[in-house]
Each structure stands twice: as structure tokens, then as C-alpha cells.
Phi, psi and omega in degrees: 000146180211132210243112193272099177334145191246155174335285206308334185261334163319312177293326156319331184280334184296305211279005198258343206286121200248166172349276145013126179271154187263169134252139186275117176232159170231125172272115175232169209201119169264146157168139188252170215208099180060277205213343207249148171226140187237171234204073172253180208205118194218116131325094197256154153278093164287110031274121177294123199258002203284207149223104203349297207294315199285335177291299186329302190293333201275331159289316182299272207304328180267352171239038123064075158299163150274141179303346183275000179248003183318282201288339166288306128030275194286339170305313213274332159307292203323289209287332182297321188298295199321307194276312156301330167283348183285324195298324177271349204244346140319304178319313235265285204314318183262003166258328154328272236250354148301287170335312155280341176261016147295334190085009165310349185254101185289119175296329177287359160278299172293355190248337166330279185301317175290302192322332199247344171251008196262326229248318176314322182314292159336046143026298167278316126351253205334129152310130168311161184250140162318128177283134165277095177011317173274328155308310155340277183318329236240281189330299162328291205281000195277343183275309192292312218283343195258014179264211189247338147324311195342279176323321168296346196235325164289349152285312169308298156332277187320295164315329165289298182317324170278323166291313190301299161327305176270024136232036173282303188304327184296332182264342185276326160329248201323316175276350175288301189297013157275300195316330183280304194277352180267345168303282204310296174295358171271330221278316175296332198286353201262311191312325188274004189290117161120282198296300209238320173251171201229144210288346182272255248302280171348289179295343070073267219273327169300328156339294198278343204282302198266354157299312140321307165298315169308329239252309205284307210301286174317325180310306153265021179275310153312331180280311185283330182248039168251271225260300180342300182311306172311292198310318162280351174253345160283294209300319177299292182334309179306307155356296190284300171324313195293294207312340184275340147283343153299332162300302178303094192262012165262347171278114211277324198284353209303311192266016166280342182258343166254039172296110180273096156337111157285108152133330170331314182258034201284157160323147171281158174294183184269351176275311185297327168320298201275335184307300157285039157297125201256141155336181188237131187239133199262148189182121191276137155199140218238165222217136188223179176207125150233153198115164175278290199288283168284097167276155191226094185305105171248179199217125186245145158230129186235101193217151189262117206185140159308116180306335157313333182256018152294353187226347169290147142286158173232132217277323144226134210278141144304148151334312205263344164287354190263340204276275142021274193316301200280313189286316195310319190261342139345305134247036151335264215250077181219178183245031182212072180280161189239118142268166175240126190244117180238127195287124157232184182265185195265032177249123189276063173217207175211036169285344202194141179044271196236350168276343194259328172295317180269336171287347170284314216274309170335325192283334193272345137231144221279119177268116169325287212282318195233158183284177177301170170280312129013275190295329191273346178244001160281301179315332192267329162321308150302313178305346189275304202300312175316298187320319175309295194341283195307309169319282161354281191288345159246010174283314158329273178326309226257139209283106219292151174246155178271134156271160167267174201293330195287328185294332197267343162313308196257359169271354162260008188252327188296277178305327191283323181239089189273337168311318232269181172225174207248184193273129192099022148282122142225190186227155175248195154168146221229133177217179191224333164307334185261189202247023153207349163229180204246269208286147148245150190261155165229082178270163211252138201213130186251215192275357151002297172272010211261293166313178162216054199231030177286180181207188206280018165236024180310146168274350171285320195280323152324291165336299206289330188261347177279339191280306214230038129282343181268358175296279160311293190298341175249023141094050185233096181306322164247137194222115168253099174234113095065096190290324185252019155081004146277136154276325196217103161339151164214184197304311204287015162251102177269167166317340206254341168290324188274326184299327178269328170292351177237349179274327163289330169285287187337288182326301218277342163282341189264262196309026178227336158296307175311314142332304199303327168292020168246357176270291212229023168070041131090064178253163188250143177215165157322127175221120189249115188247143176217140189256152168342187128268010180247008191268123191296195194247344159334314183258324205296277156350320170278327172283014166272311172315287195306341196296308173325321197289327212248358171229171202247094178292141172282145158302145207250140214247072175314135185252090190261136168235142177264135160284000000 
């Protein structure tokens, strides 16, 4: 009996087939099966790109091998492959070394060539890598902060934050009194509407209005990345001069240069209180255990509060904002990072809504460390549109299939907006400027979460579970996310829409921790769920009631003594 490789798998082997030239060898393997002796015979491609265990399998399943001949098989595949490749690559070898002593070859080209690839390789060879300014920088200021300086470089910190502030106001000044006088002046032109002027004249004059506000506007946006810039290439310098003075223990000035300005970050008067006087923010917190086996400890918060004010400064600071302040630079370059999950649309920009409100809060004081938030959504633009590309162009190669109407829906809203990204994507950006965290998620969410009829494969949910695997993987110990999935309440989130709706983030977070311990071998963190600031306290107090129920909160150990 004899036995053939068939056409179709042959030809799989062909397709894998790279530049290089192949040979055609036949592997053949006797044995019998009962009274009958059989004889197969499989074309192979040399050099073989396949991969031994999947050739093996794929002949015993399409000529139905009997299983007592596998491993006598898979030997004789093995030793057959072994030898033939020693056999081309002799070959290979004694054609290599004609070629040079004919001289088809410059040996000083080729001794060239090994020599730049023995040293690229190489390890010991391989050029040291330059340490970079920012590394330099990033390293320097993690030493000082953790010195007797600290306090000094938060004064300062502060003192830039304050300049910047009066003139954000000296520019929130100047465009309110346009507005006012651009008011003033639409008001005559509508009165003169009809008599003297003309509905062209309006437009007109709405034109010179807002060209003028742009004018005003771009003026100080220059101005404002004028002295930031300044203000981050002195602060770094000094950074350095102290630390380099600090090296020097014969240097008298040293404590003249970390001497702490009493009062600069002093408390405020009682009118600047109630001037910043805060909401009053309600908040829970609870000690959880998860897992069967290995159980793994976190710290859950449940707190009612404006997502901005994880980011805001404060111009005048209390104790527990200086307090704040100082653990956030603290762990700058530590393995105990603070995230944020902030909901924006699929427009990668600050232009609107809630995206343009934290880039103002961004603005207000000078990032040290990092690049603007500016720049940083300018770099992730490219990354979306390559990523588009990229996507686009292997959806191309792959062989079309039938979709149902919502996939073809959303790859033509995909090709029309190639910027934009779809809803469970985010993006990140790392600042050093805001006042309790370093990195933000921005995940992208449509009106979806608005309803109430999402579920745990919701892509906002999805989004969530992707947050905080990069969560484990990049050492980001607090994780703050937006428990109903909202920032600002509206009518149709009635009580029985937010109880369901946090019983669901609730589940699908506790099962997404859980996972964690296995991304990242079970470390304990912080998970801060946040609600509106506009949320009574009524429902605040009752999804305080439900968390317990649905994680396994630790139990509180009473100490009694008897007299």
C-alpha cells in the first residue's frame, strides 16, 4: 500500500516559501498494519519552514496513521528533517567558500561585515547608551525630594503655580471685559436691525467679534507656553545646581539654598477660606480579601466628589493639600503610581466638554517633568491615525467575510474618521503637575452608558479591564474609576438606574482584581470608586451599604479587657 502526501498541504508548504531557494526532498516511512505493508511518501520543501510537531500531526490526521506508528513517525520525521538540513547547509557552505576562492567575493568586504555584526550583537562590544537629560533629570529630582530639600522644591513648585495663576486670571480678566464690550456692541447692531442695518451687517460684525477673541485668545496661549517654558528649563537647572551642590560637603551655601520661606505655603486667612471653602465630600473605606486560596489585600474607596479634584491646586493650600501634594511628588518615579479613569468622546483632543476643562486645570500649573498635555495629544494622534493605518491595511490582506450590518456600520464610520477611536479604547498621559495623580486614562464612551441596559461586555467595561491590566503591568498601585460611569448625573438616572448600574461596575471590578492576581502575583491596591458630586447623600450611603455585600470586606477584631 502506498501512501501520498496530498496536493493541498503541499501547496501550504510552498506558501510560506521566502526568497531562498527551496529543494524538494521526499521523506519516506515504512510500516505495517496488519498483513498489509505500507509505504508513505511526503514531499518536503528544504529549507523547512514548517513546524515539526504540526507536519507530524497534520499527516496522521489526513492518512488516518494508526496511533502505534506516531512516535516511530515522529522519529523518523524528526532525524530525516536533521539530516537534510546538515546536508544544505554543507552545501550552502562549500558554495560560501568557492565563491571566495574564486574571488566572486572581497574578503575585506566580508571580514567588514561580520566584524559590525559580531560588535552590534555583542554585548561587551555594543556602545554604552548615553544617559539622556531626562533620565539625568527624572533620577536627580527622585533624590532631592526624598532629602531635606523636599520642602524647598515645593515651594518653589508652588511659587511658579502662583505666577502662572495670576496670569491665567490677568487673561480670564481681559477676555471677559471683550465679551462684555462685544455684548454691548451686538446689542446696538440688533437694535438698528430692520432701520439702518441689515441681517449681512450682523454677520459682519459677529465675524470682527470672534476673530478678535481668537486674536486675544492665541496671544495668551503664547504667552502662557512662553513662561511655562521658561519656568521648566530654570526649575530643572536649579534641580541640578542644588543637587551638584549637595555633592560638595565643603559648600557653606548649601543651606541658604534649601532654607524653607516660612509661610509661602502658610494657611490662608479666614475670607480666602470661605473664598476655596469645598463642598463637603462624603467618602467610605473598606479593607477587602480576594482569592480562594492565596487571598490578596486591597483598599476600596467609595467617594462622592468632582473628577477635577483629583487634579486640581489649590492656590491657598491647607495642611492636607500640602500633605497631598508631597506624598503625589514623592512618588513621581516609584512603583506606586496614582491613576485616574476620565470618560471622554472619540475625539483624541481638549476642545470640549470635559476634555477641555481638565486641560485647563492642566494649564495652571508648569509641568516639570513631562511634556504639555498639548503635545502629548498631539503624539497620540499619530499613534491613532498609524494604528488606523495599520489596522485598515491588514483587514485588506485578509480575505473578505460576511458581516452583519452593525460590523459594516462601524468599519465605515472607522474609514470616515480615521482619527477618532471607538468606545472601550483610551489613551494615556503622564503629568507631574496635577494634585494627587500622575498617570490618566482617558477612555472613550458613547451615549450608551447613558441607558440602562449595558452589561458586563459593554466596551466601557471592557475599557476598564484593559485599565487596569496596564495597571499591573506599569506598577500603578491607585486606580480611580467613575463608579456609575458618568461624571454629572442627568434625570433619567433614577435610584433604581444608579443601584443597578454600581452593582454592575461592582461585580465586573471584583472579577477583574481577581484576574489581577494573576497578571501580577497578587499585590494589594487601592481601587477608588467615584460618584458625582451632585449625588444625594442618601444614594451616596446606600452604594456604601451595597459594596460590602458584593466583596468580601475583612471583619473588625474588638479588644475587650476585663477588670
Amino acid at each position: 500500500m502506498l501512501l501520498r502526501f496530498c496536493p493541498l498541504c503541499k501547496v501550504k508548504m510552498r506558501k510560506n516559501k521566502g526568497k531562498t531557494n527551496t529543494i524538494e526532498k521526499e521523506f519516506m516511512f515504512e510500516f505495517k498494519s496488519g498483513q498489509h505493508h505500507c509505504v508513505l511518501k511526503v514531499p518536503l520543501q528544504f529549507p523547512l519552514r514548517e513546524n515539526v510537531n504540526d507536519l507530524h500531526g497534520r499527516i496522521m490526521l489526513l492518512h488516518k496513521i494508526p496511533c502505534f506508528v506516531e512516535n516511530d513517525l515522529k522519529n523518523s520525521l524528526v532525524g530525516f528533517i536533521e539530516r537534510e538540513t546538515l546536508v544544505d547547509y554543507d552545501r550552502e557552505a562549500e558554495a560560501a567558500l568557492q565563491r571566495l576562492t574564486n574571488g566572486e567575493v572581497d574578503i575585506n568586504t566580508l571580514t567588514n561585515s561580520w566584524a559590525k555584526a559580531y560588535s552590534e550583537t555583542t554585548l561587551e562590544h555594543a556602545r554604552p547608551e548615553e544617559p539622556s537629560w531626562d533620565e539625568d533629570f527624572a533620577s536627580v529630582y527622585h533624590e532631592l525630594i526624598h532629602s531635606p530639600a523636599s520642602e524647598t522644591l515645593l515651594n518653589l513648585e508652588h511659587s511658579y503655580f502662583v505666577s502662572v495663576s495670576e496670569l491665567i486670571s490677568e487673561r480670564d480678566m481681559e477676555l471677559k471685559k471683550l465679551q462684555e464690550r462685544q455684548a454691548a456692541e451686538m446689542d446696538k447692531v440688533m437694535q438698528e436691525l430692520g432701520k439702518t442695518l441689515c441681517d449681512q451687517d450682523v454677520n459682519t460684525v459677529a465675524a470682527q467679534h470672534f476673530d478678535a477673541q481668537q486674536v486675544l485668545e492665541n496671544k495668551w496661549a503664547s504667552e502662557l507656553k512662553q513662561v511655562t517654558g521658561i519656568q521648566k528649563q530654570e526649575y530643572q537647572e536649579w534641580v541640578m545646581k542644588l543637587h551638584r551642590d549637595l555633592q560638595n560637603p565643603n559648600n557653606s551655601t548649601i543651606n541658604e539654598e534649601i532654607k524653607v520661606q516660612p509661610g509661602q505655603l502658610g494657611e490662608a486667612g479666614e475670607a480666602g477660606a470661605r473664598l476655596f471653602e469645598e463642598q463637603r465630600q462624603l467618602e467610605e473605606s473598606f479593607t477587602i480579601h480576594l482569592g480562594a486560596q492565596l487571598k490578596t489585600m486591597h483598599n476600596l474607596r467609595l467617594v462622592r466628589s468632582d473628577v477635577l479634584d483629583f487634579c486640581k491646586h489649590r492656590r491657598h493650600s491647607s495642611s492636607g493639600v500640602k500633605l497631598r501634594r508631597l506624598q503625589t511628588a514623592l512618588s513621581l518615579y516609584s512603583t506606586s503610581l496614582c491613576g485616574l479613569v476620565l470618560l471622554v468622546d472619540n475625539r483624541v483632543n481638549s476642545y470640549s466638554g470635559i476634555k477641555r476643562d481638565f486641560a485647563t486645570v492642566s494649564r495652571e500649573c508648569t509641568d516639570f517633568h513631562f511634556p504639555r498635555v498639548d503635545e502629548q495629544l498631539d503624539i497620540i494622534q499619530q499613534v491613532v491615525l498609524y494604528a488606523r493605518a495599520q489596522r485598515s491595511s491588514k483587514q485588506r490582506e485578509q480575505p473578505e467575510m460576511p458581516r452583519n450590518g452593525g460590523s459594516e456600520d462601524k468599519n465605515k464610520i472607522m474609514d470616515r474618521n480615521s482619527s477618532n477611536i471607538l468606545p472601550g479604547e483610551f489613551y494615556i498621559t503622564r503629568h507631574s503637575n496635577l494634585s494627587e495623580v500622575h498617570i490618566v486614562f482617558h477612555l472613550c464612551v458613547d451615549d450608551n452608558v447613558r441607558s440602562g441596559n449595558i452589561t458586563a461586555r459593554d466596551p466601557a467595561i471592557m475599557g476598564l479591564r484593559n485599565i487596569l491590566k496596564v495597571c499591573c503591568t506599569h506598577d500603578i498601585t491607585t486606580i480611580t474609576i467613575p463608579l456609575l460611569l458618568v461624571h454629572d448625573m442627568s434625570e433619567e438616572m433614577t435610584i433604581p438606574w444608579c443601584l443597578k448600574r454600581a452593582e454592575l461596575v461592582f461585580k465586573c471590578v471584583k472579577g477583574f482584581m481577581m484576574e489581577m492576581a494573576s497578571w501580577d502575583g497578587g499585590i494589594s491596591r487601592t481601587v477608588q470608586f467615584l460618584v458625582p458630586q451632585s449625588i444625594s447623600e442618601e444614594m451616596f450611603y446606600q452604594l456604601s451599604n451595597m459594596l460590602p455585600q458584593i466583596f468580601r470586606v475583612s471583619s473588625t477584631l474588638t479588644l475587650t479587657s476585663k477588670r
